[in-house]
mmCIF file as gemmi writes it, N, C-alpha and C atoms, coordinates in Angstrom:
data_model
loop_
_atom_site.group_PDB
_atom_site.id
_atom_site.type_symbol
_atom_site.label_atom_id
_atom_site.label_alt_id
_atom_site.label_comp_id
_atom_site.label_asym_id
_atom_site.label_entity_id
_atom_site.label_seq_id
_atom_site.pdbx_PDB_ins_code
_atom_site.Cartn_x
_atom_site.Cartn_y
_atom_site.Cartn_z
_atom_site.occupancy
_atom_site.B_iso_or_equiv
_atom_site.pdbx_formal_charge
_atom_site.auth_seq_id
_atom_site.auth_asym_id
_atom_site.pdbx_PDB_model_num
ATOM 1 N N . UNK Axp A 1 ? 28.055 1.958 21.883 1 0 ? 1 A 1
ATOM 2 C CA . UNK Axp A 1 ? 27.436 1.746 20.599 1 0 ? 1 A 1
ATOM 3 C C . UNK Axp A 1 ? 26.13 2.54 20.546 1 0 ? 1 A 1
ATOM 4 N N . UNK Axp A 2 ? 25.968 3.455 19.257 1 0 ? 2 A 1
ATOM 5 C CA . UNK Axp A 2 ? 24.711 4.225 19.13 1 0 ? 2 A 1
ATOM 6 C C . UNK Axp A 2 ? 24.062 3.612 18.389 1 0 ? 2 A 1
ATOM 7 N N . UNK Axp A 3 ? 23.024 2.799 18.709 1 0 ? 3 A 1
ATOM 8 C CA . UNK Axp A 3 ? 21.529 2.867 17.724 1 0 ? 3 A 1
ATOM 9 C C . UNK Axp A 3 ? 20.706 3.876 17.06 1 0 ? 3 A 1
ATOM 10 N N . UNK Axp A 4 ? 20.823 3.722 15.747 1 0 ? 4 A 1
ATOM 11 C CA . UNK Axp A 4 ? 19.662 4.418 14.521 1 0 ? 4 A 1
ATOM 12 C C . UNK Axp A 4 ? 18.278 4.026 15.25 1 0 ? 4 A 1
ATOM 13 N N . UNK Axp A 5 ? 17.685 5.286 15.602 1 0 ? 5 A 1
ATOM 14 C CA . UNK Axp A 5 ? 15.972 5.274 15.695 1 0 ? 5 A 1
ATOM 15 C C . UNK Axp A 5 ? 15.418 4.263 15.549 1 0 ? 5 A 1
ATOM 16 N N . UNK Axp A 6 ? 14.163 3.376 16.116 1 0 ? 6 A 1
ATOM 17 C CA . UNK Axp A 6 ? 13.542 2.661 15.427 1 0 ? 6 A 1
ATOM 18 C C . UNK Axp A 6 ? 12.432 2.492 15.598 1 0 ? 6 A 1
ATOM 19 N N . UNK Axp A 7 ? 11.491 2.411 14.859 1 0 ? 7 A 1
ATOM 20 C CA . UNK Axp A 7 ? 9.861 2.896 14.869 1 0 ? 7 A 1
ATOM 21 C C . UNK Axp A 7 ? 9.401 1.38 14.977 1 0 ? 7 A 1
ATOM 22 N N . UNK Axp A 8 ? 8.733 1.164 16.329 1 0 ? 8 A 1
ATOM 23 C CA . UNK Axp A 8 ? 8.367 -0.066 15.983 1 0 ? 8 A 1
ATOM 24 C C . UNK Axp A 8 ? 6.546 0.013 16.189 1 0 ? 8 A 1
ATOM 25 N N . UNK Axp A 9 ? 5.873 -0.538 14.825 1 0 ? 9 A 1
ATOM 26 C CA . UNK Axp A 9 ? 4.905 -0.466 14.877 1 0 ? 9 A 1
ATOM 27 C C . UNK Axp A 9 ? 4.582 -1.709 14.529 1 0 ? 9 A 1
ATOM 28 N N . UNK Axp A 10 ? 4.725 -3.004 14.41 1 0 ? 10 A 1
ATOM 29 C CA . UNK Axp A 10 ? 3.679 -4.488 14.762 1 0 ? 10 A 1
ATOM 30 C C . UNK Axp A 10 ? 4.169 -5.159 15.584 1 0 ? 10 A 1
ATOM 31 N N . UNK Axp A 11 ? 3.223 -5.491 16.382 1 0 ? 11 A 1
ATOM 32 C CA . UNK Axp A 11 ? 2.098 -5.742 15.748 1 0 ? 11 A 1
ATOM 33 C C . UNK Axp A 11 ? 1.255 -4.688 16.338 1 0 ? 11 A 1
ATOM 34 N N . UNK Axp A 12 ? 0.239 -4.499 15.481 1 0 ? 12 A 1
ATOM 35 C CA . UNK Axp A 12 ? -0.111 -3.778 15.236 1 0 ? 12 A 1
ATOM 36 C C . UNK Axp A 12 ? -1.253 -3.184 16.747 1 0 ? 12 A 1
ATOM 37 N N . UNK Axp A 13 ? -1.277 -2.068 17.538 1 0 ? 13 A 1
ATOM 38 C CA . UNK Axp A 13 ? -2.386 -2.195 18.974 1 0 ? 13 A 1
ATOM 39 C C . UNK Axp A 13 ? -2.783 -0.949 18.793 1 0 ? 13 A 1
ATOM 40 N N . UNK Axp A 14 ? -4.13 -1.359 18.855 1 0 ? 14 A 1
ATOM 41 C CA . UNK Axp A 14 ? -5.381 -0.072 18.563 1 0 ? 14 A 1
ATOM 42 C C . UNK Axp A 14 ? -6.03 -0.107 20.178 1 0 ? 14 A 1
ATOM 43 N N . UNK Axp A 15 ? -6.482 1.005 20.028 1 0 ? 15 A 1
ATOM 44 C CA . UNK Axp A 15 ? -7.431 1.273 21.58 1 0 ? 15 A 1
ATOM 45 C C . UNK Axp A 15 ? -8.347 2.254 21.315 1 0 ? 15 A 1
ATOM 46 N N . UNK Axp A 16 ? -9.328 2.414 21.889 1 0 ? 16 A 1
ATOM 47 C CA . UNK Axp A 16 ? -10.71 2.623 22.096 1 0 ? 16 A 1
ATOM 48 C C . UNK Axp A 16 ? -10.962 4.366 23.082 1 0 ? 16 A 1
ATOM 49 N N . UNK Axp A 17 ? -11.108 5.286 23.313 1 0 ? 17 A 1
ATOM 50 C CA . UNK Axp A 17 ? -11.583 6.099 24.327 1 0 ? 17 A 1
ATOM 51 C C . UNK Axp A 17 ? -13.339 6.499 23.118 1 0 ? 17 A 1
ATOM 52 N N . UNK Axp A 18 ? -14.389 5.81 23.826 1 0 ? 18 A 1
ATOM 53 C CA . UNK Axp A 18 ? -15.637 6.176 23.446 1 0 ? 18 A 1
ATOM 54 C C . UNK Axp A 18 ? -15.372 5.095 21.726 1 0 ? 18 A 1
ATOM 55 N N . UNK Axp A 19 ? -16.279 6.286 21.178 1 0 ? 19 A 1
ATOM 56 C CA . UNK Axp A 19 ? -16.283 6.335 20.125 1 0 ? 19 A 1
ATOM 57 C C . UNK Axp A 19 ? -14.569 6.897 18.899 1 0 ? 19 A 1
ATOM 58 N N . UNK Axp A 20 ? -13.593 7.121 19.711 1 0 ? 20 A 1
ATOM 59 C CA . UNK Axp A 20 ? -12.37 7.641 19.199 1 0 ? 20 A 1
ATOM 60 C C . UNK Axp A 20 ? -11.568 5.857 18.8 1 0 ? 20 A 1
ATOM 61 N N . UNK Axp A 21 ? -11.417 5.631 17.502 1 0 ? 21 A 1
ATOM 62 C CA . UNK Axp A 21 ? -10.266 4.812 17.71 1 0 ? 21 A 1
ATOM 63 C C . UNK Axp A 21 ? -9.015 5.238 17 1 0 ? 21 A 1
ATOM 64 N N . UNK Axp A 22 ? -8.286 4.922 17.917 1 0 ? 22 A 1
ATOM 65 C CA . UNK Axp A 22 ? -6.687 5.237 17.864 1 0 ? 22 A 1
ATOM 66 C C . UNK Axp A 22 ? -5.65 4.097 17.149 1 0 ? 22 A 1
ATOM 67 N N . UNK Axp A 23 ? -4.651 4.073 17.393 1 0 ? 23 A 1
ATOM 68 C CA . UNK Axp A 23 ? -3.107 3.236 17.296 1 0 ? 23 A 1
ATOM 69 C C . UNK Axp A 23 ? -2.23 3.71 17.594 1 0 ? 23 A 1
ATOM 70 N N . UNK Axp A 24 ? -1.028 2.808 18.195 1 0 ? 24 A 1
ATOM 71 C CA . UNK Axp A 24 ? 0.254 3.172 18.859 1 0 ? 24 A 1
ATOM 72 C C . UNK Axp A 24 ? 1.34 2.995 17.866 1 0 ? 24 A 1
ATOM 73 N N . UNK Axp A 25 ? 2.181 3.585 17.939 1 0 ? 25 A 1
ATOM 74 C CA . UNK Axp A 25 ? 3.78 3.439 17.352 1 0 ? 25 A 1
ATOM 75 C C . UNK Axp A 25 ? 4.652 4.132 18.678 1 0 ? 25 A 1
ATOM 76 N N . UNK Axp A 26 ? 5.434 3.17 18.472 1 0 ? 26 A 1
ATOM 77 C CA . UNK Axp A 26 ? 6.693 3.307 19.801 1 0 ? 26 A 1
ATOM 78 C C . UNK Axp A 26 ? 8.081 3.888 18.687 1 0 ? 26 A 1
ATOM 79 N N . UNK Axp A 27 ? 8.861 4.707 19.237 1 0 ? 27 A 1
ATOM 80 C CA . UNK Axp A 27 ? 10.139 4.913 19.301 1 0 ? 27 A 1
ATOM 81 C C . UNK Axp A 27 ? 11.031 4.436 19.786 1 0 ? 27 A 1
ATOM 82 N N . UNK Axp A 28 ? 12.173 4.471 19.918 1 0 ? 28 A 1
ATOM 83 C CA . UNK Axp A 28 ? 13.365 4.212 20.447 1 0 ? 28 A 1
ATOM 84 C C . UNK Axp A 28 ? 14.222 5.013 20.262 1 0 ? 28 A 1
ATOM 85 N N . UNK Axp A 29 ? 15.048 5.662 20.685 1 0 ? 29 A 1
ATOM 86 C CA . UNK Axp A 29 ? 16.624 6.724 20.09 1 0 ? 29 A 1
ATOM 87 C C . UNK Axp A 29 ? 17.586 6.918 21.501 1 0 ? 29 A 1
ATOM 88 N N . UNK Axp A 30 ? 18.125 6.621 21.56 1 0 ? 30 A 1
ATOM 89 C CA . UNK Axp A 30 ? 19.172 7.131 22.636 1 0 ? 30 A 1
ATOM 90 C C . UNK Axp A 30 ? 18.809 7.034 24.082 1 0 ? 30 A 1
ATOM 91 N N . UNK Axp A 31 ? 18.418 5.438 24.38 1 0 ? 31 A 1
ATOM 92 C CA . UNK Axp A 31 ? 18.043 4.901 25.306 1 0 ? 31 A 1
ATOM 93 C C . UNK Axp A 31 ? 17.471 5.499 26.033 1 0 ? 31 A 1
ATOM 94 N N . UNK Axp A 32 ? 15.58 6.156 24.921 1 0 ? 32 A 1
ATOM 95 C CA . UNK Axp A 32 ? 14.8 6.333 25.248 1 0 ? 32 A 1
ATOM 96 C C . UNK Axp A 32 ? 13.2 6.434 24.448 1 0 ? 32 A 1
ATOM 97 N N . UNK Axp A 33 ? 12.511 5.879 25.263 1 0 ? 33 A 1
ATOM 98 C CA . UNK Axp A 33 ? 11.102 5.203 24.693 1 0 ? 33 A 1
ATOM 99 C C . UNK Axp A 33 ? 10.37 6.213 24.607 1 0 ? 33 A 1
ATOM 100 N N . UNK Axp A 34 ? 9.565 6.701 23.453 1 0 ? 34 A 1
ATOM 101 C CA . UNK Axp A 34 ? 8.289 7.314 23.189 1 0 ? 34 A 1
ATOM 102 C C . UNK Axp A 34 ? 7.44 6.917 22.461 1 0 ? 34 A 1
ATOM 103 N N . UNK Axp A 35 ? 5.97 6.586 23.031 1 0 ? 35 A 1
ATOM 104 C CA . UNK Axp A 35 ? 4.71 6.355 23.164 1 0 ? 35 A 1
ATOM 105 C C . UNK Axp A 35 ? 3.999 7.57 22.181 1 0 ? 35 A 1
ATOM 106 N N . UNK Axp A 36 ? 3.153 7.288 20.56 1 0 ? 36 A 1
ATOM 107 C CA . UNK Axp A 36 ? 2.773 8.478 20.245 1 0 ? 36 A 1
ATOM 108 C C . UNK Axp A 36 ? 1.705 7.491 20.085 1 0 ? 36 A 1
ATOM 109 N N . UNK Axp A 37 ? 0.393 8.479 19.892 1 0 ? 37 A 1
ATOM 110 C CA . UNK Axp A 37 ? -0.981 7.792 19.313 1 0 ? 37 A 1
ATOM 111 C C . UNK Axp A 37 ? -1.42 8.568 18.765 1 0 ? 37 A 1
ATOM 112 N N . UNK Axp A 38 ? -2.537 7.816 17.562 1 0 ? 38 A 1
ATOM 113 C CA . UNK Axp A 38 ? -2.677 9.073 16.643 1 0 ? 38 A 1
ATOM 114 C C . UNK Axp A 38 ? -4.325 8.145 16.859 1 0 ? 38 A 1
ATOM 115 N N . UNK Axp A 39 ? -5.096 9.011 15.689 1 0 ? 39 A 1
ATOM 116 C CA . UNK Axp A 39 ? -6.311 8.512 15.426 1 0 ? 39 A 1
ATOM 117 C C . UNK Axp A 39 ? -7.13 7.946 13.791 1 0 ? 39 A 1
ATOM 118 N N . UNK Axp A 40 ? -7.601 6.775 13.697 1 0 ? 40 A 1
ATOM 119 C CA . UNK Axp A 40 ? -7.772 6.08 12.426 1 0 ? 40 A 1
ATOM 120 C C . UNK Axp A 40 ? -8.469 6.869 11.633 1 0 ? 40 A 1
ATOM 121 N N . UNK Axp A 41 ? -9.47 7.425 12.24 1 0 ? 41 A 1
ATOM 122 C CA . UNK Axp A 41 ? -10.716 8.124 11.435 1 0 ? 41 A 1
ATOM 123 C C . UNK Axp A 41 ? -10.126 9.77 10.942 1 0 ? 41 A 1
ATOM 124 N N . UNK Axp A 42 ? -9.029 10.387 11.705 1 0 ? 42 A 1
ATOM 125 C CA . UNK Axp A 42 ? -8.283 11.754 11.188 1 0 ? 42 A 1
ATOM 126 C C . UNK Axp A 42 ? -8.984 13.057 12.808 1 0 ? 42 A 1
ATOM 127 N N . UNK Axp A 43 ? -9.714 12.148 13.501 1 0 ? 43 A 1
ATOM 128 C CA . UNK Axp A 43 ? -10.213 12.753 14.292 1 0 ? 43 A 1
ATOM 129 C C . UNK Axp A 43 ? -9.204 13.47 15.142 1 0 ? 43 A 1
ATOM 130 N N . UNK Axp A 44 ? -9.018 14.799 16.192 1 0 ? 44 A 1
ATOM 131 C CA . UNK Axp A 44 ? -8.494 15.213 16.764 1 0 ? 44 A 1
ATOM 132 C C . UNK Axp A 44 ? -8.166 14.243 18.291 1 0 ? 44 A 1
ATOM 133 N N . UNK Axp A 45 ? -7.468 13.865 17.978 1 0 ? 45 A 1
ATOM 134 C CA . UNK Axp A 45 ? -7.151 12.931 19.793 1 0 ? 45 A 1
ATOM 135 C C . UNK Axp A 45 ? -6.989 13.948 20.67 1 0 ? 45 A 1
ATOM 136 N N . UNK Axp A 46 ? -7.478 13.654 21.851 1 0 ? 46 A 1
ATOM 137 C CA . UNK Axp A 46 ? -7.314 14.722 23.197 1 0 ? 46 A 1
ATOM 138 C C . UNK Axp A 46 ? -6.103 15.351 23.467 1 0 ? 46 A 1
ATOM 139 N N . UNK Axp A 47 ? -6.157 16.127 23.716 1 0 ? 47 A 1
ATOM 140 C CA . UNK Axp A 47 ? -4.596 16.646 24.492 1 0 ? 47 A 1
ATOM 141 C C . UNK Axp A 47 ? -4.949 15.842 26.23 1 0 ? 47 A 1
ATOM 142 N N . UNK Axp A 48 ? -5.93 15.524 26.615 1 0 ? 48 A 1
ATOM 143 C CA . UNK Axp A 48 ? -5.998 14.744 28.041 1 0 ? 48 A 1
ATOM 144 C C . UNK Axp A 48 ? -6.115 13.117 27.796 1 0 ? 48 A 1
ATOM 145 N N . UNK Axp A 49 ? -5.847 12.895 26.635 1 0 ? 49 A 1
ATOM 146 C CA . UNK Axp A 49 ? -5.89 11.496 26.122 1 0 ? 49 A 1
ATOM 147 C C . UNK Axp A 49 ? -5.389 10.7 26.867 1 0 ? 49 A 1
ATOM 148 N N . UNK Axp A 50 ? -4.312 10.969 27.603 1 0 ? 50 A 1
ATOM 149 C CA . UNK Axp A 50 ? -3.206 9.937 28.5 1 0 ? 50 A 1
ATOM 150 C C . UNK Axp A 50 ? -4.212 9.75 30.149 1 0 ? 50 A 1
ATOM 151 N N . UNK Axp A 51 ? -4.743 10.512 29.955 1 0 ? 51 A 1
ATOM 152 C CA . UNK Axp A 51 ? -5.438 10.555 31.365 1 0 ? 51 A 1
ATOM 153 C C . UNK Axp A 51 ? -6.588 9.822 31.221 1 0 ? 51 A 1
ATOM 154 N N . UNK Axp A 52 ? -7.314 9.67 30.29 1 0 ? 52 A 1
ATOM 155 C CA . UNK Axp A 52 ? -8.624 9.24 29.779 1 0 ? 52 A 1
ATOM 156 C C . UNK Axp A 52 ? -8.327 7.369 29.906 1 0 ? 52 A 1
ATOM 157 N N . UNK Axp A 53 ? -9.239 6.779 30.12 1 0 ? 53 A 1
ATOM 158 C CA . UNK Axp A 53 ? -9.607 4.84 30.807 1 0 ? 53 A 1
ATOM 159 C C . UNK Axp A 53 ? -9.579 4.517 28.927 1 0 ? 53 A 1
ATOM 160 N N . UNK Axp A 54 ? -8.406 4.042 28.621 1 0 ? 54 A 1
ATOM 161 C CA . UNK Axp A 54 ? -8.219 3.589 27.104 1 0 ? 54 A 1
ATOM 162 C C . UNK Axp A 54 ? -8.075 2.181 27.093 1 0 ? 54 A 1
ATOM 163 N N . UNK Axp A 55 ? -9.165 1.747 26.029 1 0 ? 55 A 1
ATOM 164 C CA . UNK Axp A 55 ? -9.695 0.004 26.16 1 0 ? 55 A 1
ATOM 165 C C . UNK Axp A 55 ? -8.686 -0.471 24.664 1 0 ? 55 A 1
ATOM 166 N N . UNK Axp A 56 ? -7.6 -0.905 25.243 1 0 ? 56 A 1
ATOM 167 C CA . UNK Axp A 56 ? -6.828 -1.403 23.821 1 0 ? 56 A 1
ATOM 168 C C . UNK Axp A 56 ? -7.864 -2.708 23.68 1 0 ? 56 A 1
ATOM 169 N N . UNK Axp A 57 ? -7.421 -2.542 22.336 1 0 ? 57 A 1
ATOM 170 C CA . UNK Axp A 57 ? -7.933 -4.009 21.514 1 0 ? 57 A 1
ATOM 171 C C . UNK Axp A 57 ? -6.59 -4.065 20.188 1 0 ? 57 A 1
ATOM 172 N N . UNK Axp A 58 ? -6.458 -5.144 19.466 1 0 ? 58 A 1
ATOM 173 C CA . UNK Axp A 58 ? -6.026 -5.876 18.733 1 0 ? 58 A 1
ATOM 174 C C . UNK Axp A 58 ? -6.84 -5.442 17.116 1 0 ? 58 A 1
């Protein structure tokens, strides 16, 4: 059985690097998970973002 994509975004998890705040949305497609984050303010998120000490909050 193939599952249609599914974007799961709530509830809703924001995180912190400095002054940058972000949010997550997860994927799903073909029994496999991707992790994207973007940023609230339109700011450029790191390309070393994944490496960077990220303080989720709610």
């Amino acid at each position: 059985m193939v599952l249609d994509r599914r974007v799961l975004n709530h509830p809703i998890i924001s995180g912190t690097v400095g002054d940058l705040l972000t949010g997550f949305v997860a994927f799903v497609e073909k029994d496999e998970v991707t992790l994207d984050c973007f940023s609230y303010g339109g700011e450029v998120v790191p390309q070393n973002f994944r490496y960077l000490e990220v303080q989720v909050t709610q």
